[in-house]
MARMAR-293260 format. One record per residue: chain; x, y, z of N, C-alpha, C in turn. Coordinates in Angstrom, 1 decimal. Layout:
% residues N
A	X	Y	Z	X	Y	Z	X	Y	Z .
...
This chain:
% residues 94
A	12.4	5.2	28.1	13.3	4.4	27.4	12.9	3.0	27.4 .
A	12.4	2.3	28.3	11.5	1.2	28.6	10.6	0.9	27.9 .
A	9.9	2.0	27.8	8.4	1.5	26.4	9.2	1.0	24.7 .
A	10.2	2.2	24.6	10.9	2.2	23.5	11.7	0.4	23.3 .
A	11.9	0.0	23.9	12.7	-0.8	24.1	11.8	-2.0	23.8 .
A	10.6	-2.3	24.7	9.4	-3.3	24.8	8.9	-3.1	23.6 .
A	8.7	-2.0	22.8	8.0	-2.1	21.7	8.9	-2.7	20.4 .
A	10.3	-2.3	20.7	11.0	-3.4	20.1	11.2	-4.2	19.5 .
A	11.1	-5.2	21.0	11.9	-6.3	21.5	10.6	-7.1	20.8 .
A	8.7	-6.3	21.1	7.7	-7.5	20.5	7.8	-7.3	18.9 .
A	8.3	-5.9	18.4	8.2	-6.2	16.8	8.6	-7.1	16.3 .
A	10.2	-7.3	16.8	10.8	-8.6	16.6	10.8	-9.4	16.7 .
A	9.9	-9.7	17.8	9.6	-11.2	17.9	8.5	-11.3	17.0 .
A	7.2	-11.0	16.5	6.3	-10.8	16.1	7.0	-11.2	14.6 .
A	7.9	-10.5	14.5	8.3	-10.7	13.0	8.8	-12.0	12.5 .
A	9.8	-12.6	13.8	10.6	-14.1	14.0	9.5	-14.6	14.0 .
A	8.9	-14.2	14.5	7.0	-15.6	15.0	6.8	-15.7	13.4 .
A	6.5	-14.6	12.4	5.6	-14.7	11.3	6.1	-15.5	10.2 .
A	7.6	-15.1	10.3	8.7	-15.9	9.3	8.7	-17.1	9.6 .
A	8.7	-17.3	10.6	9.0	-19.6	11.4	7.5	-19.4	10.4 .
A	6.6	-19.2	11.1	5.4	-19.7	10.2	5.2	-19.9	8.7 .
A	6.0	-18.4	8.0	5.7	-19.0	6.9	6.4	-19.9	6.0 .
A	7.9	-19.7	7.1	8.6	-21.1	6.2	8.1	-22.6	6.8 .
A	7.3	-22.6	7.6	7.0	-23.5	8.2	6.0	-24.3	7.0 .
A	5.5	-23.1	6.4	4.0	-23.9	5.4	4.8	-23.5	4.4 .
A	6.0	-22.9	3.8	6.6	-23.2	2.7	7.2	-25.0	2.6 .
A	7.7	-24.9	3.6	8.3	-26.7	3.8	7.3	-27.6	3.6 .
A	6.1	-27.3	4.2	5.0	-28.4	4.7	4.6	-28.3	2.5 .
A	4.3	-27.3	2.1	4.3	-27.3	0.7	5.0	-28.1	-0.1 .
A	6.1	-27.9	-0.1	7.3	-28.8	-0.6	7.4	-29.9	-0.2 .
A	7.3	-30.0	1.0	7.6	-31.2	1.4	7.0	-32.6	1.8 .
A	5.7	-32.1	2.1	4.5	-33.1	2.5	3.5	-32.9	1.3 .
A	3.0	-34.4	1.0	2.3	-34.7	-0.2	0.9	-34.3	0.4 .
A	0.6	-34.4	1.6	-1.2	-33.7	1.5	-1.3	-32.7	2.3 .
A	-0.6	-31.6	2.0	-0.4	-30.2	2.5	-1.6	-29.8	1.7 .
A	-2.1	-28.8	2.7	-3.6	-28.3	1.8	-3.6	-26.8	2.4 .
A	-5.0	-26.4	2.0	-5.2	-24.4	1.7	-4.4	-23.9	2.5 .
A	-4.1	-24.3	4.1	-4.1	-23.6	4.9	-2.4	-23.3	4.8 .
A	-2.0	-24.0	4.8	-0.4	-24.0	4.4	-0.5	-23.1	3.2 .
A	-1.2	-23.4	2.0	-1.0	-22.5	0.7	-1.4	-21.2	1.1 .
A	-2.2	-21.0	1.8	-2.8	-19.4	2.3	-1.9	-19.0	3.0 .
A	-1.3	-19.4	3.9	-0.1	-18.6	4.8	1.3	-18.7	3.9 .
A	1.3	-19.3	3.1	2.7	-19.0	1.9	2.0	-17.9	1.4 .
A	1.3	-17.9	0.5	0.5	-16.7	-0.5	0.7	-15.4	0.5 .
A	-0.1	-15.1	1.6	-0.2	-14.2	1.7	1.4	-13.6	2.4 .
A	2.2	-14.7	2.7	3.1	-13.7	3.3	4.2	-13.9	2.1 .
A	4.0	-14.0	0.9	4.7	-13.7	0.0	4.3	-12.1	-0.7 .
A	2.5	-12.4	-0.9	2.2	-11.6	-0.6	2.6	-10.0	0.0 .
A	2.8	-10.2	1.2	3.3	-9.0	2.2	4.7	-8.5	2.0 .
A	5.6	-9.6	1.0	7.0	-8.9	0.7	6.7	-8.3	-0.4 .
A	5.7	-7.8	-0.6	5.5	-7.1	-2.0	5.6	-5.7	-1.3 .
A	5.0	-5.6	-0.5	4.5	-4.1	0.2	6.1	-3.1	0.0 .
A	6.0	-2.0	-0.2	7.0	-1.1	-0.4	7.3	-0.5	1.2 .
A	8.7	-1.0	1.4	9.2	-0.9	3.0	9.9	0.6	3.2 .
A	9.4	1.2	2.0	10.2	2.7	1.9	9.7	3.3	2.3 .
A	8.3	3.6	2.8	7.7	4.8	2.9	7.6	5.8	3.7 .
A	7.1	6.6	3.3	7.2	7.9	4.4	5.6	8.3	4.5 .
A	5.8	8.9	5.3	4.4	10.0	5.7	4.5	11.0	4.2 .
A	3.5	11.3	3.7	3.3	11.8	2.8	3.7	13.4	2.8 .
A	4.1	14.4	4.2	4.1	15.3	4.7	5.6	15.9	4.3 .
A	6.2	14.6	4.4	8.0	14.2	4.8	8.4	14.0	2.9 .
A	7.7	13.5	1.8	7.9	12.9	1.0	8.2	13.7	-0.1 .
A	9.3	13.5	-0.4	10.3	14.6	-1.3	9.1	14.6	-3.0 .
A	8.4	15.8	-3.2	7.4	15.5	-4.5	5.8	15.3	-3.8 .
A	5.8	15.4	-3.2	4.7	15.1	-2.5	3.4	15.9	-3.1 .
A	2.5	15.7	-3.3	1.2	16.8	-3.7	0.6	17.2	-2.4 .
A	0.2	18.3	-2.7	-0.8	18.9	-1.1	-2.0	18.9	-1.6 .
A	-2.8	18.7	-0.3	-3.9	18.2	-0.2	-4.9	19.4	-1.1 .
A	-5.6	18.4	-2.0	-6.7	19.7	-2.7	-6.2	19.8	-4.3 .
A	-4.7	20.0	-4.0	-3.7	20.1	-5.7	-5.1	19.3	-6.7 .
A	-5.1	18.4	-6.8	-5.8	17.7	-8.1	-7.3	17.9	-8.3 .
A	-8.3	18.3	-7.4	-9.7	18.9	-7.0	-9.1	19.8	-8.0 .
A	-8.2	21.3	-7.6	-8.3	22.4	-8.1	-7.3	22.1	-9.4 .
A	-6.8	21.2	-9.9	-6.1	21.3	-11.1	-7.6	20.9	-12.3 .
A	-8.6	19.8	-11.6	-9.6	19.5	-12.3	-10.4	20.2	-12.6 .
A	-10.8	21.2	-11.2	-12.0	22.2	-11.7	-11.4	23.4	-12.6 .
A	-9.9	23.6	-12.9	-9.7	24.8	-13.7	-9.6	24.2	-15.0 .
A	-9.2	23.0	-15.1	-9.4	22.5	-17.0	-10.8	22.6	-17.1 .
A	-11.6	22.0	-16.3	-13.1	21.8	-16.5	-13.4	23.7	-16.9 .
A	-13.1	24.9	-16.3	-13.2	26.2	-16.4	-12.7	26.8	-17.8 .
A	-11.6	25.8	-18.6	-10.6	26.1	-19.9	-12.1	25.8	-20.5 .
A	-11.9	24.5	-20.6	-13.0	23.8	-21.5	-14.3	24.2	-21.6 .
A	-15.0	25.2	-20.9	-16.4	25.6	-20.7	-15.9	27.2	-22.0 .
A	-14.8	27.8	-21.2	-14.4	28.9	-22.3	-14.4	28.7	-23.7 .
A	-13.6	28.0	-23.6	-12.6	27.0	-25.2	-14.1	26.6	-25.7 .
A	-15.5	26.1	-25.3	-16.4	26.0	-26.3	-17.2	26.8	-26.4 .
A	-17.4	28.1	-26.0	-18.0	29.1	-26.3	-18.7	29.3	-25.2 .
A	-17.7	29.8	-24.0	-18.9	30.1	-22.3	-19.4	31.3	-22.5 .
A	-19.7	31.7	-23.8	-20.2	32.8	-23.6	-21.7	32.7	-23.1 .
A	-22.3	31.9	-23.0	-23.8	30.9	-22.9	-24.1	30.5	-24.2 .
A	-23.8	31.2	-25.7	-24.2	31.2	-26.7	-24.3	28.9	-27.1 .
A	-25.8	29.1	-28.2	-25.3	27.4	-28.7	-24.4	27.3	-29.6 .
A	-23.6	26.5	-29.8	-22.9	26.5	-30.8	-23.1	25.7	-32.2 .
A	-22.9	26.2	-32.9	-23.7	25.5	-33.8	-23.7	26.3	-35.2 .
């Protein structure tokens, strides 16, 4: 219960750490006239990072999910239509 807890307690903080930072170089942006890349880089990218989709699942768990291989073998059997469909007899066509 101890690990569970410690692992936590640093996500959170980790997370409070990343946010002070990046409103830290949103302000320094806005606010100070010779704010430069480094400030613009740490706004960008953790704007950036609110893009990321916070929904996800394991692909296993995921309601619709494809299994592994599905599109390999959906490709090689159209590729198998299409060899028919133009005359797999070996013959040329023509």
């Amino acid at each position: 219960m101890g690990a569970v807890t410690t692992g936590r307690v640093l996500r959170r903080g980790a997370v409070l750490g990343f946010g002070a930072l990046w409103w830290w170089a949103a302000a320094r942006l806005l606010l100070v006239p010779g704010a430069g890349a480094v400030e613009g880089a740490v706004a960008a990218g953790g704007w950036g990072l609110s893009l990321l989709p916070v929904h996800c699942v394991p692909k296993a768990r995921a309601e619709g999910a494809l299994a592994a291989g599905r599109w390999r073998r959906a490709w090689s059997s159209a590729r198998r239509v299409r060899v028919r469909s133009a005359g797999g007899s070996g013959e040329a066509a023509g």
